[in-house]
ZAVEX-167948 format. One record per atom (N, C-alpha, C, O, CB): x, y, z; residue in three letters. Coordinates in steps of 0.2 Angstrom, whole numbers, plus 5000, padded with zeros to 4 digits. Glycine has a CB too. Layout:
BEGIN
XYZALA...
//
This chain:
BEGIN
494049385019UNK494449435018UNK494849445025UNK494549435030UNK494049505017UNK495549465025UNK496049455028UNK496149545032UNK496449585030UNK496749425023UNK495749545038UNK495849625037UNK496149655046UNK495849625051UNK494749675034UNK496549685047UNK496749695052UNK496549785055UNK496449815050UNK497449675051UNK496449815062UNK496549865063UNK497249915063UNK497749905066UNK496349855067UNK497149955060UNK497750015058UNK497750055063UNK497250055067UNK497550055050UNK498350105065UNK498250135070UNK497650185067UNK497150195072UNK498950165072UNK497450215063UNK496850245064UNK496350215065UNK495850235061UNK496750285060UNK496250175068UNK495650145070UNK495250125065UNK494650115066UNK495350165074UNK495350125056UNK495050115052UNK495350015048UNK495950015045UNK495050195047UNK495049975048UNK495249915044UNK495749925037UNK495649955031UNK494449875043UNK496049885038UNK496649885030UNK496649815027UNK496949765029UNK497449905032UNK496449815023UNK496549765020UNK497249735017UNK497349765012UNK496149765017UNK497549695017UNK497949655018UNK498149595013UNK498749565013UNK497849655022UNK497549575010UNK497549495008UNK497649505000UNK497149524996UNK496749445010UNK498349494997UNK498549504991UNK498049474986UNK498249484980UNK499149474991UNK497449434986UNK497049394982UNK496449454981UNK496349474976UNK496749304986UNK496149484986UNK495749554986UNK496049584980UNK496649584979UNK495949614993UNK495449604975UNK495449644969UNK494849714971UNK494249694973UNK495249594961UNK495249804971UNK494749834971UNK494949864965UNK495549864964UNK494449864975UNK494349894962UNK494349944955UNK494950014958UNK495350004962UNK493449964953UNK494950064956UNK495350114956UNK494650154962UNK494750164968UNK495550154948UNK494150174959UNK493450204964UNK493550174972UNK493450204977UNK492350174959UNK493650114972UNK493650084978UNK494250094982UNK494350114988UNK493450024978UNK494750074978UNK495350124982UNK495350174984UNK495550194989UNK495850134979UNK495050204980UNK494950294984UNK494550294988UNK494550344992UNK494650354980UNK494050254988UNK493650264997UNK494050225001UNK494250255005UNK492750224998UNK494050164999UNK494550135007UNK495350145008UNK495750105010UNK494450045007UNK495550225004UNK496150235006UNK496150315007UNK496550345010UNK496650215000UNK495350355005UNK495150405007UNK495550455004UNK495650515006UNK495150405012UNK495750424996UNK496150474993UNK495850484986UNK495450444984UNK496850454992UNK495950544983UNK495750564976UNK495950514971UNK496450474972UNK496150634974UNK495650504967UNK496050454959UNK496650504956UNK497150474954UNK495250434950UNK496550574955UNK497050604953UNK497850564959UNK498350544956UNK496750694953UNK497750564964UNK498350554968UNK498250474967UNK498850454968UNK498250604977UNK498050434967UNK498150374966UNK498450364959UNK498750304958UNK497550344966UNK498350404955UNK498850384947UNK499350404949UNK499750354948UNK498650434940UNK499650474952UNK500150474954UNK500650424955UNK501250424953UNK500050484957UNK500350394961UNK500550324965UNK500950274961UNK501450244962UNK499850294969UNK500350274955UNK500550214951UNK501050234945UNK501350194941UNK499950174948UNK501050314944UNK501650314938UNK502250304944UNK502650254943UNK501850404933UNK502350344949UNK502950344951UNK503050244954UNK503550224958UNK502950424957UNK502750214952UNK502950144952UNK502650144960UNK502650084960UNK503750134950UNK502450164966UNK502250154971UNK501750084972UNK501750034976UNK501850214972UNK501250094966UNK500850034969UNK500750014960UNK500850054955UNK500050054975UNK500549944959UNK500649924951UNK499849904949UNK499749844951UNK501149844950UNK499349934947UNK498849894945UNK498949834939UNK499449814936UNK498349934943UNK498349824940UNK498349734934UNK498049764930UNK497649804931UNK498049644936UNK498049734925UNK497549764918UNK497749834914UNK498249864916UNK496849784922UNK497449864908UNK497449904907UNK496949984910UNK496349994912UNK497649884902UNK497350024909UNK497150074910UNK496450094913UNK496350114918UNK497250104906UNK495850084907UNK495450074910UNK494750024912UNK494150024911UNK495450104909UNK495349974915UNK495149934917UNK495449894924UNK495349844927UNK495149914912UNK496149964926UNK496449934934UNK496149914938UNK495549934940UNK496749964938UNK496449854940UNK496149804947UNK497049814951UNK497549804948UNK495749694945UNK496849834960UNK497349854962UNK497349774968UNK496849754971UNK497149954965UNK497849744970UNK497949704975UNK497549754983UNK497449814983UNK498949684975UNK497349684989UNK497249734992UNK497949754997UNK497949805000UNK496549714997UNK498449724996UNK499049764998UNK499149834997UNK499249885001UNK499649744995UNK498949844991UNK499149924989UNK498649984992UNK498650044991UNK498949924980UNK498049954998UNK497749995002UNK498250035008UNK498350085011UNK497049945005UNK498549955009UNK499249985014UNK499850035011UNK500050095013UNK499849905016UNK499849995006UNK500350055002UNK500350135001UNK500750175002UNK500350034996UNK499650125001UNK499350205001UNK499150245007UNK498950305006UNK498750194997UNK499250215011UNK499050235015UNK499750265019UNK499850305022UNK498550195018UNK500150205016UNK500750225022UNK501350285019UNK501750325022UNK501350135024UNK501050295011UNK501250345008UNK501150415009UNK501550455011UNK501050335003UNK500450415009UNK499850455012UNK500150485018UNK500150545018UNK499250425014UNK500250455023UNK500550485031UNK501250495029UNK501150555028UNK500650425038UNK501650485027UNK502350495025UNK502450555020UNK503050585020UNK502550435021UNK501850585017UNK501750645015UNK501450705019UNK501650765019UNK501450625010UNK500950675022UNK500750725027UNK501050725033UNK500850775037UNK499950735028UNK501350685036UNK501650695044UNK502450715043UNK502650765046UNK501650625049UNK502750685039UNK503450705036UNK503650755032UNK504250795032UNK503750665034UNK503050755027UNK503250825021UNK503850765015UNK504350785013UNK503950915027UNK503450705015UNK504150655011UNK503650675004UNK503050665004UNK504350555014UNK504250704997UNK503850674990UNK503750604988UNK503850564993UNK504250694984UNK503650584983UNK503250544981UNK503750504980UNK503750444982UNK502950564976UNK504450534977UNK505050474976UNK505350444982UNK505550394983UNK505550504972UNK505450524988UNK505750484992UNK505050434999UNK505250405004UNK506450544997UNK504450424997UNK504150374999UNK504150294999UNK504050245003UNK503750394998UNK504250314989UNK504150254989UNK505050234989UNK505250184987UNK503650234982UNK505350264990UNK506250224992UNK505750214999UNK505250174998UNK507350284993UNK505850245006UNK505550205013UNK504950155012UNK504850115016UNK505350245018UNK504550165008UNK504150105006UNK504550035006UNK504649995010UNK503750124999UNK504750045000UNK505449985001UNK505749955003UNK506049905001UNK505649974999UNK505750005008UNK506449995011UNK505849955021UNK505949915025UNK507150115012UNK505450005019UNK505149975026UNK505049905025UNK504949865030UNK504450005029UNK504949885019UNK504449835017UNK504849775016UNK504749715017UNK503949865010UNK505549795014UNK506349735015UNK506549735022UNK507049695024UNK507149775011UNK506349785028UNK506649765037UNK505849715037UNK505849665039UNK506749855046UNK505449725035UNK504849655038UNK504849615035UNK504549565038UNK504149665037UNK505449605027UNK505349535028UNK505949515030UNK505949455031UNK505049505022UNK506549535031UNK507149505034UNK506649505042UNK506249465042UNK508049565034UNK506649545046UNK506349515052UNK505949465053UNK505949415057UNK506049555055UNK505349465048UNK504949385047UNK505649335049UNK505749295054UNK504649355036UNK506049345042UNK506249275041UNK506849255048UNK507149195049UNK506649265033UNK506949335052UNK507449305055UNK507149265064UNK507349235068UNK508049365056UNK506449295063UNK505949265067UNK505949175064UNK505949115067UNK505049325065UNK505849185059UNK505849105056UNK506249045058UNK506148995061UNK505949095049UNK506949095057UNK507449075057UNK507549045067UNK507648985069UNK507949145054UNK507549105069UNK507549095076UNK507149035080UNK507348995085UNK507349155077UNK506449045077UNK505948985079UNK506248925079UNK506048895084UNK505348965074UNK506748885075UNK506848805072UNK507348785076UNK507548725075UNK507148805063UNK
//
């Protein structure tokens, strides 16, 4: 498992092959399942499977989390999170690649 330190000093996991159920997302994102459904109508994060039976990538721990702060430090809804979700998540990978780019 591919797991790095978050600025809250709590581990995130990261490694897109990580399957957790919906119960485990809510411990290791420290949020309610009511606010995790949320997440996934408003398209935020996509489980696999049906309903009950979601399995969440462990990306979607990041996802949630960076939503999560974005709600409680900014006061951002749900819609305009997940536009900066997307939008953070398109400057990391243009910078990857212009890091790539740059390397050769």
């Amino acid at each position: 498992m591919n797991e790095r330190e978050t600025g809250e000093g709590t581990p995130a996991i990261l490694d897109e092959t990580i399957e957790l159920t919906l119960s485990e997302l809510c411990r290791a994102s420290g949020l309610p399942a009511d606010h995790i459904i949320a997440l996934v109508e408003e398209g935020i994060i996509e489980p696999r499977g049906d309903v009950r039976s979601w399995r969440f990538s462990g990306i979607c721990v990041r996802r949630v989390r960076r939503v999560y702060s974005m709600e409680r430090d900014l006061g951002v809804n749900l819609a305009g999170a997940a536009l900066a979700i997307d939008l953070l998540e398109e400057v990391e990978r243009l910078q990857a690649r212009l890091r790539r780019l740059e390397g050769d």
